[in-house]
VMD Tcl script that draws the C-alpha trace (Angstrom):
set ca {
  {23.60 5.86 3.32}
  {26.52 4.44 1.30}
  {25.50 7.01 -1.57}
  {25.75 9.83 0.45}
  {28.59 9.03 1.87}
  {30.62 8.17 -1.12}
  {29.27 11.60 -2.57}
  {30.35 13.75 0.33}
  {33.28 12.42 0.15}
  {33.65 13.12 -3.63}
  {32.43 16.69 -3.39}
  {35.10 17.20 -0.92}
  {37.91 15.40 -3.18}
  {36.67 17.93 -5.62}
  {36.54 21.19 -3.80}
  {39.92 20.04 -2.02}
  {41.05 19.77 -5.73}
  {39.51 23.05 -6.60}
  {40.98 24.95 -3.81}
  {44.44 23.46 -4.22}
  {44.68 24.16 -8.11}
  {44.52 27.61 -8.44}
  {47.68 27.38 -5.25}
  {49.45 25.01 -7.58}
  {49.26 27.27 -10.82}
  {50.51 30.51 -8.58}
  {53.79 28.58 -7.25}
  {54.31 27.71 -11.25}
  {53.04 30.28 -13.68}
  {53.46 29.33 -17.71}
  {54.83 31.60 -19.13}
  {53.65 32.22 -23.00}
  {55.17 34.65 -25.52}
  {54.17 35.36 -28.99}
  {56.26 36.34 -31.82}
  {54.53 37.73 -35.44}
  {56.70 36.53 -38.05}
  {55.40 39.02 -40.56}
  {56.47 41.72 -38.87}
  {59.79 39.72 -38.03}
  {60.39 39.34 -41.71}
  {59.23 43.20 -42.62}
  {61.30 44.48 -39.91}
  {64.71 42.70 -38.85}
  {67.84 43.63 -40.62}
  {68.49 39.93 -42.20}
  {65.19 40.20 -43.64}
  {66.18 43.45 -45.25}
  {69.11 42.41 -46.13}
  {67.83 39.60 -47.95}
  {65.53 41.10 -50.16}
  {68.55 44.02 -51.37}
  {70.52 40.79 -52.10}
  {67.31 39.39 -54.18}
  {66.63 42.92 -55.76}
  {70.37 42.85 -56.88}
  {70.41 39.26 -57.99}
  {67.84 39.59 -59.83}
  {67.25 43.23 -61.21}
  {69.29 42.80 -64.56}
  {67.08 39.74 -65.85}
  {63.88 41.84 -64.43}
  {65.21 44.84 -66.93}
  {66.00 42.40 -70.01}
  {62.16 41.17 -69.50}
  {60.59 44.68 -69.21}
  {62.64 45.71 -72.04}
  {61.22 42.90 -74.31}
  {57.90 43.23 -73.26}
  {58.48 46.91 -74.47}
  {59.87 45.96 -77.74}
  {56.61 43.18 -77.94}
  {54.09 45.63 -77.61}
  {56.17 48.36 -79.75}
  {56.04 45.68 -82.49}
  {52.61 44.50 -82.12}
  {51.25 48.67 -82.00}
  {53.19 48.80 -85.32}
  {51.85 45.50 -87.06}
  {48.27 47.22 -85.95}
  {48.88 50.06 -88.17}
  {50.89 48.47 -91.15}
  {48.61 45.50 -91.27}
  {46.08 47.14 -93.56}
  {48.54 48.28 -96.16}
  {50.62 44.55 -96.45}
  {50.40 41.62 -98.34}
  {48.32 38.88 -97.20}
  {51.44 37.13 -96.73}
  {53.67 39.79 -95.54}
  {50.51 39.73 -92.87}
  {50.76 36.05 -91.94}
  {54.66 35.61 -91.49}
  {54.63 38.98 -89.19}
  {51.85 37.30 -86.86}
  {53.51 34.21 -86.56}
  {56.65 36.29 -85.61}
  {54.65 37.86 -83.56}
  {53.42 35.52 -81.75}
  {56.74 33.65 -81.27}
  {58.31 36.15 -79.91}
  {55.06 36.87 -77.45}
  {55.70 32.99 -76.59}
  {59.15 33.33 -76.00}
  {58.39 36.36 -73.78}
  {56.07 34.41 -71.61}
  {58.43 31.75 -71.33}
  {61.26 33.65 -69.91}
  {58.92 36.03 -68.00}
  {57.46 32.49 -66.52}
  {61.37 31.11 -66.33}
  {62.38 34.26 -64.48}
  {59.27 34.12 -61.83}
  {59.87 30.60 -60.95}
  {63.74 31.69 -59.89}
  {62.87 34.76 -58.03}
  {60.35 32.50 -56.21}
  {62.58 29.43 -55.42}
  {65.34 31.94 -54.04}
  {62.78 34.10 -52.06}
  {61.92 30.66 -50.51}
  {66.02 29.73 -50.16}
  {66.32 33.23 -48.63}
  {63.05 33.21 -46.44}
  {64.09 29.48 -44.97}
  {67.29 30.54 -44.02}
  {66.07 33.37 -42.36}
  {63.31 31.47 -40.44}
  {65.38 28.54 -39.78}
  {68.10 31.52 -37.66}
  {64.68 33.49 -36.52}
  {63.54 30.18 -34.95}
  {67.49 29.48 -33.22}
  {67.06 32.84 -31.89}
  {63.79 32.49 -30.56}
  {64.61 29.50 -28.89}
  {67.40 31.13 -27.31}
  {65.06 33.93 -26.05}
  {62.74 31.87 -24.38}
  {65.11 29.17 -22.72}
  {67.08 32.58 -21.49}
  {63.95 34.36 -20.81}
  {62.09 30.85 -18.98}
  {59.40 30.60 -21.65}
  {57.55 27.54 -21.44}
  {55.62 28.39 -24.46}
  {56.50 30.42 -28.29}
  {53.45 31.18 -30.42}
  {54.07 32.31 -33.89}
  {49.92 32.28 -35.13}
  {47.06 33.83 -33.16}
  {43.98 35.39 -33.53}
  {44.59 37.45 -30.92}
  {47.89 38.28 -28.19}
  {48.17 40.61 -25.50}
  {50.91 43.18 -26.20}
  {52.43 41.96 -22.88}
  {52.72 38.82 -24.37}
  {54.80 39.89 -27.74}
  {58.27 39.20 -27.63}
  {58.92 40.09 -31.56}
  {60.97 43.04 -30.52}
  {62.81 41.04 -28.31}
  {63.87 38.73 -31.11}
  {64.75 41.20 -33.99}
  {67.00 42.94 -31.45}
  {68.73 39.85 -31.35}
  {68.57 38.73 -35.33}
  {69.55 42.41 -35.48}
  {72.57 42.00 -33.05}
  {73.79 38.83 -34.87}
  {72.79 36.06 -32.10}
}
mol new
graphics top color blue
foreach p $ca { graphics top sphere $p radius 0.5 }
foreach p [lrange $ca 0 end-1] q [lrange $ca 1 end] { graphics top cylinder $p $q radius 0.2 }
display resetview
């Protein structure tokens, strides 16, 4: 009889909870909002703005490298068709020139890589680090209780991206 009674009384403790829940959620719905940071960083006029600045930064070394690639392969199409007609040793000392200056060009085309990528990362951090200000700033003004910036999927309802370039855009 004890058993029975001690499990009516906890089916009722749980239906009481049950009913009272869903009451409890409706008073105080979370609110979520999602923001896609690709499209953040495609779209918002920082993000432009940031990549003209790289494009300009770094264009003349981009040129010098494309030029001496150019000049590499000129040189190596013209030791192809000498070759046959030179000295054995003329032969040897233009590979080995050849192939320095092939070395050097991988060297500064590597050089040049590793600085466009450190200041796309400078560039991209600063941009996040303001992005994520201004999406704080949306959802305290906006009584978010929670941001996501990955999903597999979102309800348009839920996207607040535009919401946040508009205010990257504006300067916020």
């Amino acid at each position: 009889m004890k058993q029975y009674i001690s499990r009516v009384l906890t089916l009722a403790a749980v239906a009481g909870a049950m009913l009272w829940a869903p009451a409890a959620l409706a008073a105080d719905p979370v609110r979520i909002g999602f923001v896609n940071t690709d499209r953040l960083l495609r779209d918002a006029v920082p993000a432009k703005a940031a990549q003209t600045k790289l494009e300009a930064e770094f264009s003349r070394r981009e040129k010098e490298i494309d030029d001496a690639g150019l000049t590499l392969k000129t040189a190596s199409e013209r030791f192809e068709r000498e070759a046959p007609t030179m000295s054995e040793s003329q032969r040897a000392t233009r590979q080995r020139q050849l192939m320095d200056q092939d070395r050097e060009f991988q060297r500064k085309r590597r050089e040049f890589q590793e600085d466009l990528n450190a200041r796309k990362q400078e560039e991209l951090q600063q941009i996040l680090d303001r992005a994520n200000r201004v999406v704080k700033q949306v959802a305290e003004a906006e009584k978010y209780d929670v941001i996501l910036q990955e999903a597999v999927y979102v309800n348009p309802r839920l996207d607040i991206t535009e919401k946040v370039i508009k205010a990257l855009n504006d300067g916020k």
